[in-house]
C-alpha positions in Angstrom: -9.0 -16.1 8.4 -5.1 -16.2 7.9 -5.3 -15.6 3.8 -7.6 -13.9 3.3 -5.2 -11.0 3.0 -2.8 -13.0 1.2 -5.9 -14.2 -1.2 -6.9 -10.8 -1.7 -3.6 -9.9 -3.7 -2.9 -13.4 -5.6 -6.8 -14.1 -6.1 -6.7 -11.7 -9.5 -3.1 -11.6 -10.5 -3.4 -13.6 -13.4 -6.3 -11.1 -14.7 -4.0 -8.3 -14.2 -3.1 -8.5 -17.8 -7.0 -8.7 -18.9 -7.9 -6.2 -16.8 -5.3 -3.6 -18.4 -6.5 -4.9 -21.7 -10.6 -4.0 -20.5 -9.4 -0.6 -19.4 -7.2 0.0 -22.1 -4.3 1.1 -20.1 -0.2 -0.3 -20.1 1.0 -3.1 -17.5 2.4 -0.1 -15.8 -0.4 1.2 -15.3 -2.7 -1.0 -13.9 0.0 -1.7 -11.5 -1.9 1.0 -9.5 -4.5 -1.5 -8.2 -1.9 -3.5 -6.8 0.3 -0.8 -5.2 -2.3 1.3 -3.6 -4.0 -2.2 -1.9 0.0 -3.0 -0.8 0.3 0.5 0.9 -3.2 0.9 2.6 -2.7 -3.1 3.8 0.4 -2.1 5.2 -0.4 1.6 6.3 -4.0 -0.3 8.3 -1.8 -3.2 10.1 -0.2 -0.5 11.9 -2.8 1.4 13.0 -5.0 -2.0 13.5 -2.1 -3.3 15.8 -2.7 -0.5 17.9 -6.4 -1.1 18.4 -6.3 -4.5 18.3 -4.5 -4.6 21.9 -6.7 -2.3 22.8 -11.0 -2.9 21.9 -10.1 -6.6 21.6 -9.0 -8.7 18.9 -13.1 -9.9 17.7 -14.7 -6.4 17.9 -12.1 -4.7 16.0 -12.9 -7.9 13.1 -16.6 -6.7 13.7 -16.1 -3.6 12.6 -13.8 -3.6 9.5 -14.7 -6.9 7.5 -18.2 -5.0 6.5 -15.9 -2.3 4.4 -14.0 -4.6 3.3 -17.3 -6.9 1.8 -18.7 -4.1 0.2 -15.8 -2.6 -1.2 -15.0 -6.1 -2.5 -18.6 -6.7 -4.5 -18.2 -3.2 -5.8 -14.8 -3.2 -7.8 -17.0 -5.3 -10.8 -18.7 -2.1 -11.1 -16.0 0.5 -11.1 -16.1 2.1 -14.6 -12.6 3.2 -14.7 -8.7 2.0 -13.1 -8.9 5.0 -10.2 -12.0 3.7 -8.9 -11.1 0.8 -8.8 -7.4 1.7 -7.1 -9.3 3.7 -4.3 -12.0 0.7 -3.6 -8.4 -1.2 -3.3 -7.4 1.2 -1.0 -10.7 0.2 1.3 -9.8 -3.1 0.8 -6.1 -3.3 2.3 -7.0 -0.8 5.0 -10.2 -3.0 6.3 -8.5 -6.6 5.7 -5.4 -5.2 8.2 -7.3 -6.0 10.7 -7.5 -9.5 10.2 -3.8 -10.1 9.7 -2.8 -8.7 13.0 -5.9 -10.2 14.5 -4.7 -13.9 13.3 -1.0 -13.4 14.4 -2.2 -11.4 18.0 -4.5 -14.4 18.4 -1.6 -17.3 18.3 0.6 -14.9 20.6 -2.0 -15.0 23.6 -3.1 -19.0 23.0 0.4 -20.1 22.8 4.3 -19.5 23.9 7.5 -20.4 23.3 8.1 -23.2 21.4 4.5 -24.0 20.8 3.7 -20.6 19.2 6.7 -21.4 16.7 4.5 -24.3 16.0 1.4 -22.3 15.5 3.2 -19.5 13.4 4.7 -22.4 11.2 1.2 -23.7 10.5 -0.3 -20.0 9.8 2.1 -19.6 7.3 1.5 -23.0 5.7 -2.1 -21.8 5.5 -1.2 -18.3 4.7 1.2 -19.4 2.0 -1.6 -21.9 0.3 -3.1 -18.6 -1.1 -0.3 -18.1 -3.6 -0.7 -22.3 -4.6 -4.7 -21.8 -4.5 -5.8 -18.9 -5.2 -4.3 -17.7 -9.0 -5.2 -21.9 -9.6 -8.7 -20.7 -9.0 -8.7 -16.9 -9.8 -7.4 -18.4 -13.4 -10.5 -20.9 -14.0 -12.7 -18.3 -13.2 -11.3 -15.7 -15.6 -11.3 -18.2 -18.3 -14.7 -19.1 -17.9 -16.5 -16.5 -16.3 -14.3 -13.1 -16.9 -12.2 -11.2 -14.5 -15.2 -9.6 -12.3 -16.4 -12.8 -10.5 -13.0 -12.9 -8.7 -14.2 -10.0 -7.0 -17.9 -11.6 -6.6 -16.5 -14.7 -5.5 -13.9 -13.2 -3.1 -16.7 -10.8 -1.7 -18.8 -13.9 -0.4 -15.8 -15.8 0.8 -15.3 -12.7 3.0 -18.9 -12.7 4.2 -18.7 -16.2 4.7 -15.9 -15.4 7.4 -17.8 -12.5 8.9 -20.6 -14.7 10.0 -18.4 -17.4 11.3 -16.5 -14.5 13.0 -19.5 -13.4 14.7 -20.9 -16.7 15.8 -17.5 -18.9 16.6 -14.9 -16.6 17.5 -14.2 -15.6 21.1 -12.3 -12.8 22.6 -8.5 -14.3 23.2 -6.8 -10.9 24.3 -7.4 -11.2 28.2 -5.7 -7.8 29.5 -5.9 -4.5 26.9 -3.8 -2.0 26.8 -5.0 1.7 26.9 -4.8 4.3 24.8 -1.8 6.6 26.1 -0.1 8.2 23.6 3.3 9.0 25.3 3.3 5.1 26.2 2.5 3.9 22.1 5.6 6.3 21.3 7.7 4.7 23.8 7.3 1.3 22.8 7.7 2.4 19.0 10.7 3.8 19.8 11.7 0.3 21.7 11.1 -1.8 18.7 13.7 0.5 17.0 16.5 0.0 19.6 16.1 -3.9 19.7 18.6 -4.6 17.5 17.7 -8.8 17.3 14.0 -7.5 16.5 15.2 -5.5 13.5 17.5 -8.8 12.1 14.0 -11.2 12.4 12.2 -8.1 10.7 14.6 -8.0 7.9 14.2 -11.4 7.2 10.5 -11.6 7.7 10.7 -8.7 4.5 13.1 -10.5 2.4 11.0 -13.6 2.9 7.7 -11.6 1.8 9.2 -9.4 -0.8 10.2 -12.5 -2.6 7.1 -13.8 -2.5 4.7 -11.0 -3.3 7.3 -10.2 -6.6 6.6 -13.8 -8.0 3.3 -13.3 -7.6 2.4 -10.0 -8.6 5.5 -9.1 -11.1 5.6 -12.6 -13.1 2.2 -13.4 -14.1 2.9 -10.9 -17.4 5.8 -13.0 -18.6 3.8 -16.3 -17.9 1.2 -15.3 -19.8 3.0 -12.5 -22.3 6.6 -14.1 -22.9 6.2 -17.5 -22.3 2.8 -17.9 -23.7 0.8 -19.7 -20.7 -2.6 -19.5 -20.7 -4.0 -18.5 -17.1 -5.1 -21.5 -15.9 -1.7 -22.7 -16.7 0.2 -19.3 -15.2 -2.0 -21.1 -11.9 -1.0 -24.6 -12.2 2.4 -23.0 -12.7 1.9 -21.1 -9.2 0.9 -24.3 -7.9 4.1 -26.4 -8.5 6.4 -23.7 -7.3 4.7 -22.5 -4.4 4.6 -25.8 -2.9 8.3 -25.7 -3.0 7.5 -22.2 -1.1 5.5 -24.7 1.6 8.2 -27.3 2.1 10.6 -24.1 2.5 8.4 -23.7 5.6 9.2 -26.9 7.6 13.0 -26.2 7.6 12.0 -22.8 9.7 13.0 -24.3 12.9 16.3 -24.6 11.9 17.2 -21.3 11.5 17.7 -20.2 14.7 21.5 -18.9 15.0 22.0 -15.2 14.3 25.3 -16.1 14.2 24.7 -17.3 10.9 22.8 -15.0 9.7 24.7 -13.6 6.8 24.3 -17.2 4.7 21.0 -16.5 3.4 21.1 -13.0 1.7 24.5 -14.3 0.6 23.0 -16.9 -1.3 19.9 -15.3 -2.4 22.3 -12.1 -3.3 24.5 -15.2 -5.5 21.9 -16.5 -7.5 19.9 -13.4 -8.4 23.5 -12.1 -9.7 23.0 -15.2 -11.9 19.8 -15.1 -13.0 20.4 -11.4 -13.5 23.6 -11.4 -15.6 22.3 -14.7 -17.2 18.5 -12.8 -18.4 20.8 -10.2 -20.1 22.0 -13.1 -22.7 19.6 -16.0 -22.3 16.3 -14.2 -23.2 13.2 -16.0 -22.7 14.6 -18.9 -21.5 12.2 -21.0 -19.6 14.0 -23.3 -17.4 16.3 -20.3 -16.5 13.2 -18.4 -14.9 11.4 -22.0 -13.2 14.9 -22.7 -11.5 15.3 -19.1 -10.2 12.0 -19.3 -8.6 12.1 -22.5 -7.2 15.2 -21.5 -5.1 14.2 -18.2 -4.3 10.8 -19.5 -3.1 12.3 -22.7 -1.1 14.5 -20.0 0.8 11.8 -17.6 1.4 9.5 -19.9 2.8 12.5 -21.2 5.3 12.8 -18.1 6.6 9.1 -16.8 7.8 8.1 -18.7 10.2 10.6 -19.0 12.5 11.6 -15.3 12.3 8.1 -14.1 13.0 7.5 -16.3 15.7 10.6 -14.3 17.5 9.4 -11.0 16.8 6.3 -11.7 18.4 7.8 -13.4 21.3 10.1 -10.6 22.0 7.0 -8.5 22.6 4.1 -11.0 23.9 2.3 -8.0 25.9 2.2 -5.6 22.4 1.6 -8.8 20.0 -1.0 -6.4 17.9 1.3 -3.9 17.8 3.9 -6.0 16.8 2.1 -7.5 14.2 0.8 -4.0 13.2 4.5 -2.8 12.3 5.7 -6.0 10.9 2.4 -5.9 8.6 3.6 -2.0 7.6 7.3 -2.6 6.8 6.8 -6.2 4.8 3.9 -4.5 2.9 5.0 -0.9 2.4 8.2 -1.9 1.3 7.1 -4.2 -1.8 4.6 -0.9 -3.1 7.5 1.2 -3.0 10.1 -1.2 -4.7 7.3 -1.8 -7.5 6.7 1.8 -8.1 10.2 2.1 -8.7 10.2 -0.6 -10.9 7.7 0.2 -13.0 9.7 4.1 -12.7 13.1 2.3 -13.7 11.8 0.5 -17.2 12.7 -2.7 -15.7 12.0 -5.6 -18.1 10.0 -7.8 -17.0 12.3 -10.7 -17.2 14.5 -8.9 -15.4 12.1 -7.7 -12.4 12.2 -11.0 -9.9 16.2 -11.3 -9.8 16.3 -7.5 -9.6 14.6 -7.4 -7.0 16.0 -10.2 -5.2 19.8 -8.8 -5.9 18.6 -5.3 -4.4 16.6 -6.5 -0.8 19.2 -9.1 -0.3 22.3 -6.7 -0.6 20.1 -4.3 1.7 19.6 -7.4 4.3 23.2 -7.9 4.7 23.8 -4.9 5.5 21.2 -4.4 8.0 22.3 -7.7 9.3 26.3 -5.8 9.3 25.1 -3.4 11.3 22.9 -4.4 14.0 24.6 -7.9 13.8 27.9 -6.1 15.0 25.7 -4.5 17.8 24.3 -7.5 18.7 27.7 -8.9 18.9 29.0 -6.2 21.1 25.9 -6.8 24.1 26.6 -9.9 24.4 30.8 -9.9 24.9 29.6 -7.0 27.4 27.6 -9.1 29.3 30.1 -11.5 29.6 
C-alpha cells in the first residue's frame, strides 16, 4: 500500500501539460488539480491519524479506499478542470488513510532500531513511485491519452482493496478513545517537543523537494527542453534513483548536533542554480545537476528522521503520522499557490523553492536547536 499516495500525485504529472491543453486552460491553472489533492491529502492524514488509533488501523482502510476507487474511475468523465479538482479533493482525503495506516502499521510490528529499518524500506518503496510511476503514466499518455491513468490507477486501487480485505490483519493491539480534552493535550505536546519539530522540519524539506521536481518540472521537460513524455519519465527514472540511494545514507544522520549542514548546503546550491538560471537560460546540464543533488540529499534525510518522530510517540503513531502527513503536504499546496501567485518562471521554480524552505529550516533548526541545547546543559 505505501505509494499509492505517492502514485496518485506522480502517476499523471507528465499529462499535466495535455490536460491543460484538453481543457484549454494555462499551466497555472490546471495547477488546481494538483493543489486541491495536496491539501485534502494532507488536511485527511490528520484527521485519519486520529481514527486510525482509534477504530483500528484495517477498518478505517475498509471504509475510505471505496471513495477513493470511485472517485478515481470518475475523473475521465469530468467535463470541466473544477470537477475534476473536487473529485481530487475525494481522492487525497480517502487515500490519507492509507498513508498513516502503512506508517502506524511498522510503529506497532517494530521498535527501535528495527523500525528505522522498516521506515527505510517504506520509503524505498514509497520513493519508487516518482521512478515508476511518470515512466508508466508517460507510455500510457502516448499511447492511450491522459484518461487511462485514471482507469488504470482506479483498478490498481481496487486491486489493494481486495487484498486489504482478505490479507491484512488488525496490528493496533490497544486503541485509544475518543476524548477530546486528551487529543488537544497531546497536540499541544507535539508542539513543545522541540527534537520532534527539528525531525519534522527535515521530514518537509525532504518531501518538499521531492514533490517540486515532480510536480513543478515536468512543463520545462516537456516545454523548454523539448522531451517527449515518455522521455520526461525515463528522465524521472534516472534521477529518482539517485533520490533511492539518498535513502541508504539515512542512518547516518543521526546527530542534531549537526544539524545545520544540510539546509546549509541545500540553501548553497539553490543560491547557485538560482543566480546561475538568471544567465544560463535553458541550460540542460545546469537543471540535471541541480536535481541530482537536491534529490540525493532529500532522500538522505527521510528515513531516518521519520523513524524518530514516530518513536518519540509509539502509543499515538496514527496521530503522529496524521500531523506529519498535514504539515509535509499542506505546506507544498501552499508554496505552489504562491508560486504560481509570484510569476515564478518555471526554470526558476525548483531552486526557488529549495533557497526559501531551506533558509526556513535553519531557522527553525536556530531556534528549537538552541532550546534543545539548553535541556540538556540543564540536565547535566
Amino acid at each position: 500500500m505505501a505509494p499509492l499516495g505517492q502514485i496518485s500525485i506522480d502517476f499523471y504529472s507528465t499529462s499535466l501539460p495535455i490536460i491543460a491543453q484538453y481543457f484549454k486552460v494555462s499551466y497555472n491553472s490546471i495547477g488546481v488539480i494538483t493543489t486541491s489533492f495536496l491539501i485534502a491529502y494532507g488536511v485527511g492524514q490528520l484527521l485519519h491519524g486520529l481514527f486510525c488509533d482509534i477504530v483500528g488501523r484495517k477498518r478505517l482502510l475498509v471504509i475510505t479506499l471505496p471513495f477513493y476507487i470511485v472517485a478515481t474511475l470518475y475523473i475521465p468523465f469530468c467535463k470541466t478542470i473544477f470537477l475534476i479538482a473536487a473529485m481530487r479533493l475525494i481522492q487525497g482525503f480517502s487515500i490519507a488513510a492509507v498513508s498513516v495506516t502503512v506508517k502506524s502499521i511498522a510503529s506497532d510490528l517494530f521498535k527501535a532500531e528495527k523500525l528505522v529499518k522498516a521506515v527505510s524500506l517504506i520509503t524505498i518503496v514509497w520513493g519508487l513511485s516518482p521512478i515508476l510511476a511518470p515512466l508508466l503514466g508517460g507510455v500510457i499518455q502516448s499511447f492511450l491519452g491522459w484518461k487511462w491513468c485514471f482507469y488504470t490507477l482506479g483498478v490498481m486501487s481496487l486491486i489493494i482493496y481486495i487484498t486489504v480485505l482478505l490479507f491484512l490483519p488488525e496490528t493496533i493491539e490497544v486503541r485509544n478513545t475518543l476524548v477530546p480534552k486528551n487529543i488537544i493535550n497531546k497536540y499541544l505536546l507535539l508542539f513543545k517537543h522541540n527534537a520532534f519539530i527539528i525531525h519534522l522540519t527535515y521530514i518537509n524539506l525532504a518531501i518538499l523537494g521531492l514533490l517540486t521536481f515532480i510536480l513543478q518540472t515536468p512543463y520545462l521537460i516537456q516545454g523548454v527542453y523539448h522531451f517527449t513524455p515518455i522521455g520526461n519519465g525515463l528522465l524521472f527514472l534516472c534521477v529518482s534513483f539517485i533520490y533511492l540511494f539518498g535513502t541508504q545514507l539515512s542512518s547516518k544522520l543521526s546527530n542534531l548536533k549537526s544539524a545545520y549542514s544540510i539546509p546549509i548546503i541545500i540553501l548553497i546550491i539553490a543560491m547557485i542554480a538560482y543566480i546561475s538560471n538568471m544567465f544560463l537560460i535553458n541550460n540542460k546540464f545546469l537543471f540535471l545537476s541541480f536535481t541530482t543533488i537536491i534529490m540525493f540529499i532529500c532522500g538522505a534525510m527521510l528515513p531516518f528522521n521519520l523513524s524518530k518522530c514516530l518513536q518519540l510517540f509509539p502509543s499515538d503513531s496514527g496521530l503522529v503520522s496524521g500531523f506529519i502527513g498535514l504539515v509535509t503536504l499542506v505546506t507544498p499546496g501552499i508554496l505552489f499557490s504562491l508560486l504560481s501567485a509570484l510569476s515564478i518562471g518555471v526554470t526558476q521554480r525548483f531552486p526557488f523553492t529549495m533557497l526559501f524552505s531551506s533558509a526556513i529550516t535553519l531557522l527553525v533548526i536556530f531556534i528549537f536547536g538552541g532550546r534543545i541545547n539548553l535541556i540538556e546543559a540543564r540536565n547535566e
